[in-house]
C-alpha positions as CSV (number, residue, x, y, z in Angstrom):
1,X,37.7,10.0,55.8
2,X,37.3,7.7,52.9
3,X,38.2,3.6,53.2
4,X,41.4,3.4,50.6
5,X,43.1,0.2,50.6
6,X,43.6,-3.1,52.4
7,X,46.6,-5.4,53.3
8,X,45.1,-8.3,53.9
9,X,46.6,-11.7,52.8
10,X,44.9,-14.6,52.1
11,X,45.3,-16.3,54.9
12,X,42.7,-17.3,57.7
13,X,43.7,-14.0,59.7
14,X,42.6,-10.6,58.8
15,X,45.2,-8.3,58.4
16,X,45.1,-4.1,58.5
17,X,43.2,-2.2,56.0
18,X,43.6,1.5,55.6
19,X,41.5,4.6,55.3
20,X,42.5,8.3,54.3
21,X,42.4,11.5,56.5
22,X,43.1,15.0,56.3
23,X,46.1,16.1,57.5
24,X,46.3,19.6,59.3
25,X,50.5,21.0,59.0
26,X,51.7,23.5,61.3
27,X,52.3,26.2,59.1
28,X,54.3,27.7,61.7
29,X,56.9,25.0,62.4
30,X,60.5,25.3,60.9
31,X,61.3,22.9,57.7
32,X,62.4,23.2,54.5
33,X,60.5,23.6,51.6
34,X,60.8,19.3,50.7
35,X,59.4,18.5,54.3
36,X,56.4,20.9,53.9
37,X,55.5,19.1,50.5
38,X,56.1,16.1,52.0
39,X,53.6,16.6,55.0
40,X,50.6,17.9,52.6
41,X,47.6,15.9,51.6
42,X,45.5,13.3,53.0
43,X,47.8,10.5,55.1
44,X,46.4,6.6,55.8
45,X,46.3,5.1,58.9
46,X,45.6,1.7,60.1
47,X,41.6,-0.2,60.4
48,X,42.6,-3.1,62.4
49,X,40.1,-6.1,61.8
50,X,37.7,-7.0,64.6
51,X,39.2,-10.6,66.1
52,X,37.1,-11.3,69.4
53,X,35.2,-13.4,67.6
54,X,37.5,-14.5,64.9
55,X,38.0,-18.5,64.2
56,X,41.8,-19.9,65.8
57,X,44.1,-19.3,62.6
58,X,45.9,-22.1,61.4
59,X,49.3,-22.8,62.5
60,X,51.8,-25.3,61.1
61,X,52.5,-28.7,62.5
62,X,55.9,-27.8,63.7
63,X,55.1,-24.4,65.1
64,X,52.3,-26.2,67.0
65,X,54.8,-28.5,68.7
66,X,57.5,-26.1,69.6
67,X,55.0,-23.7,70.5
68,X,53.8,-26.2,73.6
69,X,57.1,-27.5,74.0
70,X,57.3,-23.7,74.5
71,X,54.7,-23.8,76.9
72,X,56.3,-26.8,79.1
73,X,59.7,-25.2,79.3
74,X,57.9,-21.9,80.6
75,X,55.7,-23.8,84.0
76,X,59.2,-25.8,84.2
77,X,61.4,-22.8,84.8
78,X,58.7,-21.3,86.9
79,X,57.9,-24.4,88.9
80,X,61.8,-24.5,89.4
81,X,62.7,-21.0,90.5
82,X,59.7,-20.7,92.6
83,X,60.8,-23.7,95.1
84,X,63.7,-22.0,95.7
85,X,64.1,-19.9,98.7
86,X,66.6,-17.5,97.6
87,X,64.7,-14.1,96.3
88,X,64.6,-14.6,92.5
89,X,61.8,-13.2,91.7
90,X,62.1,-9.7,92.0
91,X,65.9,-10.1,90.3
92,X,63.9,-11.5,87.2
93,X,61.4,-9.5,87.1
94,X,63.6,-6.1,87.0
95,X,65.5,-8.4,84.4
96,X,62.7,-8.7,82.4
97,X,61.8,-4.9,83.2
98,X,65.3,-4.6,81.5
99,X,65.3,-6.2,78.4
100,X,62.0,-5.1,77.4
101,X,63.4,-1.4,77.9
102,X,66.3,-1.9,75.9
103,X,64.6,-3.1,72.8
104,X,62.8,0.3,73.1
105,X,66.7,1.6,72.9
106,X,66.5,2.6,76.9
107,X,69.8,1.0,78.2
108,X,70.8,1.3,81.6
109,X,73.6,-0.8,83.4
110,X,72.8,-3.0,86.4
111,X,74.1,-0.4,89.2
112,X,72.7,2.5,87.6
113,X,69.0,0.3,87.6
114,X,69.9,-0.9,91.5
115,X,70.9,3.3,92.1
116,X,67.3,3.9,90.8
117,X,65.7,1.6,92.8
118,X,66.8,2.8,95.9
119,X,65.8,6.2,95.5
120,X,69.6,7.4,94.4
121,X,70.7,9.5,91.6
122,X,70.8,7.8,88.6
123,X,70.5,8.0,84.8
124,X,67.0,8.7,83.2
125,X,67.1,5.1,81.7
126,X,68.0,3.2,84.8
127,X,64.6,5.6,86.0
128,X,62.5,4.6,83.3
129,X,63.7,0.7,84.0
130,X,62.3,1.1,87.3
131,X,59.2,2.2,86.4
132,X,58.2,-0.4,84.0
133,X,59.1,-2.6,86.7
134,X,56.2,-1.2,88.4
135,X,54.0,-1.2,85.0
136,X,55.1,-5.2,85.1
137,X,54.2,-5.7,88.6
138,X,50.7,-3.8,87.9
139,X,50.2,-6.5,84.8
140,X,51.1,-9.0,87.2
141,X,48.2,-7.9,90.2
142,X,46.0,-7.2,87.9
143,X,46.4,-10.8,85.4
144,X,43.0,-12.1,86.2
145,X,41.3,-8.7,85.6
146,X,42.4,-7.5,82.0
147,X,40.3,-5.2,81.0
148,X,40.3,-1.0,79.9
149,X,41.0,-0.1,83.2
150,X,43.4,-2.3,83.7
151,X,45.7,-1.8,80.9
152,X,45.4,2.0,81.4
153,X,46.8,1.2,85.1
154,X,50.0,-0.7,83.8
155,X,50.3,2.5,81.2
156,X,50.1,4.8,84.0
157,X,52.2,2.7,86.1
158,X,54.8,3.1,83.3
159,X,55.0,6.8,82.7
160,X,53.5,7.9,86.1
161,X,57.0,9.6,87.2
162,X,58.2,10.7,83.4
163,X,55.0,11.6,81.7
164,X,52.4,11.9,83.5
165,X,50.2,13.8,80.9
166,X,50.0,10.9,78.9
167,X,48.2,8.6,80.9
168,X,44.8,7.9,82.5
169,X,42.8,7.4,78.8
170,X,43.7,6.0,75.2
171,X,45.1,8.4,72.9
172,X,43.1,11.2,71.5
173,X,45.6,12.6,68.3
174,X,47.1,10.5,65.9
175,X,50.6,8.8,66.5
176,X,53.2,6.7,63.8
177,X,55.8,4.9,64.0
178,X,58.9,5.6,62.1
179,X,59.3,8.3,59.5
180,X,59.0,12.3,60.2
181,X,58.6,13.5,63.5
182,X,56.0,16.0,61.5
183,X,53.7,14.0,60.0
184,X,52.2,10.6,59.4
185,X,53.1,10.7,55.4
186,X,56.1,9.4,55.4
187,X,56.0,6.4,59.0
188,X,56.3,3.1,58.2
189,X,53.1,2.4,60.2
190,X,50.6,4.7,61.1
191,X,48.1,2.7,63.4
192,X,44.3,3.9,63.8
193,X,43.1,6.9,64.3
194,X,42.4,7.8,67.7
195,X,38.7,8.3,66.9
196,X,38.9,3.8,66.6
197,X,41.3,2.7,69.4
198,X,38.1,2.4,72.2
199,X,36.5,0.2,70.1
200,X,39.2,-1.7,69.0
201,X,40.7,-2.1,72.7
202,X,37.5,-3.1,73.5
203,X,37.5,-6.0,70.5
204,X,41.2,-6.5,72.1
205,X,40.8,-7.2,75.6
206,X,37.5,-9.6,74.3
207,X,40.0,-11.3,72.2
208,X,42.4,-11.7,75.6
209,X,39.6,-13.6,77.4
210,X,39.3,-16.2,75.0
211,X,40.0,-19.8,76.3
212,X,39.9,-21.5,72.8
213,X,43.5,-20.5,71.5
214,X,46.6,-22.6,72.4
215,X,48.3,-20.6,74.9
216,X,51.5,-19.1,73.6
217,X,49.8,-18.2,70.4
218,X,47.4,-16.9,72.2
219,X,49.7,-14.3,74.0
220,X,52.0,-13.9,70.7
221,X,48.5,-12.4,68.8
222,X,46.7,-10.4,71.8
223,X,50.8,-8.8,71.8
224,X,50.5,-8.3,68.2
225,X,47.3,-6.5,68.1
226,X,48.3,-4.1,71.0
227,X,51.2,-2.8,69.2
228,X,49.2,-2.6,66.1
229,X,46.5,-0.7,67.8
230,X,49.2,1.3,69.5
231,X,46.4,3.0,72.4
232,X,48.9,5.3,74.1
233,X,51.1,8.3,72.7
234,X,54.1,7.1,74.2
235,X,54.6,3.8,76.4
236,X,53.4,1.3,74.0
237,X,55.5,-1.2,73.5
238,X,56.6,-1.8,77.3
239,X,52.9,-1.8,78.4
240,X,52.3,-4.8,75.2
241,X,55.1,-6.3,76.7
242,X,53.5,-6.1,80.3
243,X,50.4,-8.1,79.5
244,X,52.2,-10.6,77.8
245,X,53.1,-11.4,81.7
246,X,49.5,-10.6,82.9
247,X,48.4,-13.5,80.0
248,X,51.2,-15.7,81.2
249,X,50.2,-15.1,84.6
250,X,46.2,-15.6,84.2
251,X,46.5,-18.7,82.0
252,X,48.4,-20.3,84.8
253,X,51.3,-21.2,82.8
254,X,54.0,-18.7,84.6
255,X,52.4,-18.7,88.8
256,X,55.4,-17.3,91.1
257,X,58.5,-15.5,89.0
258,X,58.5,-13.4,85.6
259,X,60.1,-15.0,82.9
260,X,62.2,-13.0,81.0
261,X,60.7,-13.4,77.5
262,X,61.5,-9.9,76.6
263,X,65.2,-10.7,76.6
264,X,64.5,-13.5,74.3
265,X,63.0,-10.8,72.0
266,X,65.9,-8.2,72.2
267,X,68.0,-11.3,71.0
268,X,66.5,-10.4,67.5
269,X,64.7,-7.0,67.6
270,X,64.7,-6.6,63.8
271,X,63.1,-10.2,63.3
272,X,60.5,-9.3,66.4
273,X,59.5,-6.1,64.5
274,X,59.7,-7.8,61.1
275,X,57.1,-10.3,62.9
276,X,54.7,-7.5,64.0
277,X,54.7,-6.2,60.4
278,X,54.1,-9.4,59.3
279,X,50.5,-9.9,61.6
280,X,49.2,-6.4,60.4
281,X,49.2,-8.7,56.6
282,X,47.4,-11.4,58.2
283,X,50.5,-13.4,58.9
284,X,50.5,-14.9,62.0
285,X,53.2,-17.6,62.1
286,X,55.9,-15.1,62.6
287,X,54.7,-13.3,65.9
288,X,54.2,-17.0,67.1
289,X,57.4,-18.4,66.0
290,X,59.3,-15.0,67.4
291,X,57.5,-15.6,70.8
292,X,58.3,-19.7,70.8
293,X,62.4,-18.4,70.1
294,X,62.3,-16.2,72.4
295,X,60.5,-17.9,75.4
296,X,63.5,-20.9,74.9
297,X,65.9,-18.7,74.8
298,X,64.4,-16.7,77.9
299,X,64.2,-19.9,79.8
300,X,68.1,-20.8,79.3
301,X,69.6,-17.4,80.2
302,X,67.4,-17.2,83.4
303,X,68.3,-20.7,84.0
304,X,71.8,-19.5,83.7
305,X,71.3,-16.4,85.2
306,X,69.8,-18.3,88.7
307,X,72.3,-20.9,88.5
308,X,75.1,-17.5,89.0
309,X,73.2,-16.4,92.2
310,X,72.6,-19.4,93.4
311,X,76.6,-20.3,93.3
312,X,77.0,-16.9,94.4
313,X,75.0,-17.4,97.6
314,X,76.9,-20.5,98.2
315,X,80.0,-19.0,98.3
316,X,79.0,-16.2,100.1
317,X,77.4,-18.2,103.1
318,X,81.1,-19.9,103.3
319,X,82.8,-16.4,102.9
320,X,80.7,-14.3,105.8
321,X,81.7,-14.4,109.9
322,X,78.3,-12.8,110.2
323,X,76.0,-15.4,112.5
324,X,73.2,-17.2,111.4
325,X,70.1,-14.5,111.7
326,X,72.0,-11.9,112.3
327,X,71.2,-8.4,110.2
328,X,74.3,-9.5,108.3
329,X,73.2,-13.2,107.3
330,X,69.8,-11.9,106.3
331,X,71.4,-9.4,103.8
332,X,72.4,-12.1,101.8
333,X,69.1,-12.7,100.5
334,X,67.9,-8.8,100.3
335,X,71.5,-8.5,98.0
336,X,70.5,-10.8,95.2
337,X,67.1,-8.9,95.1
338,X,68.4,-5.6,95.2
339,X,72.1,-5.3,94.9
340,X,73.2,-2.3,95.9
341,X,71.5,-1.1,99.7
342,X,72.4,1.8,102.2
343,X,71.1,1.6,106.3
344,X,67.8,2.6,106.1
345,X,66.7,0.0,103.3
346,X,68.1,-2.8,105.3
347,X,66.9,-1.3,108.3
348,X,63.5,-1.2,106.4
349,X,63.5,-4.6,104.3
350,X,64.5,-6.7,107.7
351,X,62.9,-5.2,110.0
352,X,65.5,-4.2,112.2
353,X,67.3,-1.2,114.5
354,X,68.9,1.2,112.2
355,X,72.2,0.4,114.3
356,X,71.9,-3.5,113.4
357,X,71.6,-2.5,109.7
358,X,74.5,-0.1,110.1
359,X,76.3,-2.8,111.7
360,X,75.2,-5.9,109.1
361,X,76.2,-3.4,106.3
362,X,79.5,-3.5,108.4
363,X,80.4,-6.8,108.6
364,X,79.6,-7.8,105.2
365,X,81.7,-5.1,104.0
366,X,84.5,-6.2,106.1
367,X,83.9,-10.1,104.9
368,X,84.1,-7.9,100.9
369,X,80.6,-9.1,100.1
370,X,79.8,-5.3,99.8
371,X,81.9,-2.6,98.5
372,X,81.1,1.5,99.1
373,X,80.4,3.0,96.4
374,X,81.8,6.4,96.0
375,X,83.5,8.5,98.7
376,X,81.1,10.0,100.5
377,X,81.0,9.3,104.5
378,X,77.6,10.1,105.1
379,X,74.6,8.1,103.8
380,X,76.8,5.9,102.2
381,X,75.6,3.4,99.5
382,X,76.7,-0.1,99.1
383,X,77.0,-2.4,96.3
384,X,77.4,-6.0,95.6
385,X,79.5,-6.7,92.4
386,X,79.4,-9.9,91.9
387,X,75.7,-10.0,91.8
388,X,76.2,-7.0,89.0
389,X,78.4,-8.8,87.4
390,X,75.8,-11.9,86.9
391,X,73.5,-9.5,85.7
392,X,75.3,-7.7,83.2
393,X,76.5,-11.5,82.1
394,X,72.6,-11.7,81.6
395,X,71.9,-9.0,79.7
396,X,74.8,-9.2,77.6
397,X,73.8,-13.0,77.1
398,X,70.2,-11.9,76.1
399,X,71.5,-9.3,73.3
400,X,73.5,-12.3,71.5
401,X,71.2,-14.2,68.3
402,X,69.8,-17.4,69.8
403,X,70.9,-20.1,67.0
């Protein structure tokens, strides 16, 4: 290993410097002759700079500004949702769960997420939705406790069901991003050897604890240095995305509901990627301005996305015969949380005879609240389409450039 190179601008923030290592090719794999060349010879991969102890960078006037303008909108929105007594909560946190998936390219539709949730057969996206809802909800016990173990438990939340080889410790081969799936030579990052990631997740979760950084740039560079420091083989990028809540969450800015920043970042994946390549040069200001964008715009489609539901309840509670605190009137609540329900989770989430459920399920059906879906007589699932509806109106919302 020999120390090659370094990136660092001349700004008040380190960026990445690189070193050289052997490379070992499979001799054995299949490739043409151009790949093999291409995968010979030493490769470089990432030394990211030690920053527990590093002095605030420097941010712009402006950026300061927006960024705790930023702030206020976020405890706002939270302060908001959270008097409400309508279940939002757990419909923005799978939202969030959402987005945050589909910038890794994992799309799944609303049903097919609600089909997961409930145990059904669904597609391996809507699956993998479902478990970084649990990865978020891990971040979010675990927010005043961030350290190894923690983040390894929001990992292993993650990829628990799908990959369960890959969790329980950091990385121990090296992993890139972009590029041949053969080698590091030709990425377009290749973060640290595995041989540096304890020490630099160490220097990391240091960094997290510090109380001298305004807030939002504060989460926007512990985010950065995650991905850069890329700790897990798979799973990266959804578990960075996780303890941005955990920050939120343990610097008492969000307190009750999950913002859904990560829709504000699939708004302009290419500019949130561009900003990560930015911080590994020392740039900071564009992780921090991608995070201030996308926390507004995250503010105004969950705004818009609550205001839907909470219409929708309205109308609903004019549109049912079923009597106040009956099994039927108390499904109203469970539907906007999880949308599409068969007897024994209602009999379950209220707390009820499995004949009440059956016959709650009933009524609201009848009152066309509900819908069946599929044929089936048996075990039959229901679903709540206007509530899909809103939610696919929020995600496709969140994929549209904020101005």
């Amino acid at each position: 290993m020999e120390s090659v190179a370094s990136s660092a601008a001349s700004a008040a923030w380190p960026g990445v410097r690189f070193e050289s290592y052997a490379w070992d090719d499979d001799e054995h794999a299949p490739a043409s002759r151009r790949a093999r060349l291409r995968a010979r010879g030493p490769y470089l991969a990432a030394v990211t700079p030690e920053i527990a102890a590093t002095a605030p960078p420097g941010l712009s006037a402006d950026l300061v500004v927006d960024a705790e303008d930023a702030v206020a909108e976020l405890s706002r929105f939270d302060t908001e949702v959270g008097a409400f007594t309508a279940p939002f909560a757990a419909i923005l946190l799978r939202s969030e769960s959402a987005s945050s998936s589909e910038i890794e390219n994992l799309t799944a539709l609303p049903r097919g997420i609600a089909l997961a949730a409930l145990g059904k057969k669904a597609g391996p996206n809507a699956r993998l939705v479902v478990a970084n809802v649990h990865a978020m909800e891990a971040a979010l016990t675990l927010a005043d406790d961030l350290d190894e173990a923690a983040v390894i438990g929001m990992h292993a939340a993650l990829l628990a069901d799908d990959q369960p080889h890959l969790t329980g410790s950091w990385r121990d081969q090296q992993v890139w991003i972009g590029g041949s799936g053969r080698s590091p030579h030709t990425a377009d990052f290749v973060p640290p050897h595995a041989d540096r990631v304890p020490a630099a997740m160490d220097d990391l979760i240091r960094f997290a604890r510090r109380v001298d950084i305004p807030a939002l740039a504060h989460v926007a560079l512990t985010h950065a240095q995650f991905e850069t420091i890329h700790p897990f083989p798979d799973g990266n990028g959804r578990t960075g995305r996780a303890i941005v809540h955990s920050m939120l969450r343990r610097l008492r800015i969000t307190r009750q509901v999950t913002v859904p920043v990560s829709a504000g970042l699939l708004s302009d994946t290419s500019g949130y990627f561009a900003a990560l390549g930015a911080y590994r040069e020392g740039e900071v200001e564009p992780v921090v301005r991608a995070f201030v964008d996308a926390t507004l715009a995250a503010v105004v489609n969950g705004r818009a996305l609550v205001t839907d539901l909470t219409e929708l309840r309205l109308e609903w509670g004019d549109l049912t015969s079923a009597r106040q605190g009956s099994a039927g009137h108390r499904m109203l609540d469970l539907l906007q949380r999880q949308p599409v329900v068969d007897v024994s989770l209602v009999a379950r989430e209220l707390g009820v005879a499995t004949n009440n459920a059956r016959a709650g399920i009933d009524r609201l059906a009848a009152d066309g609240i509900i819908r069946p879906i599929g044929e089936a007589r048996r075990d039959r699932v229901f679903e709540a389409p206007d509530v899909l509806v809103a939610l696919d109106a929020f995600a496709q919302r969140a994929k549209r450039r904020h101005p």
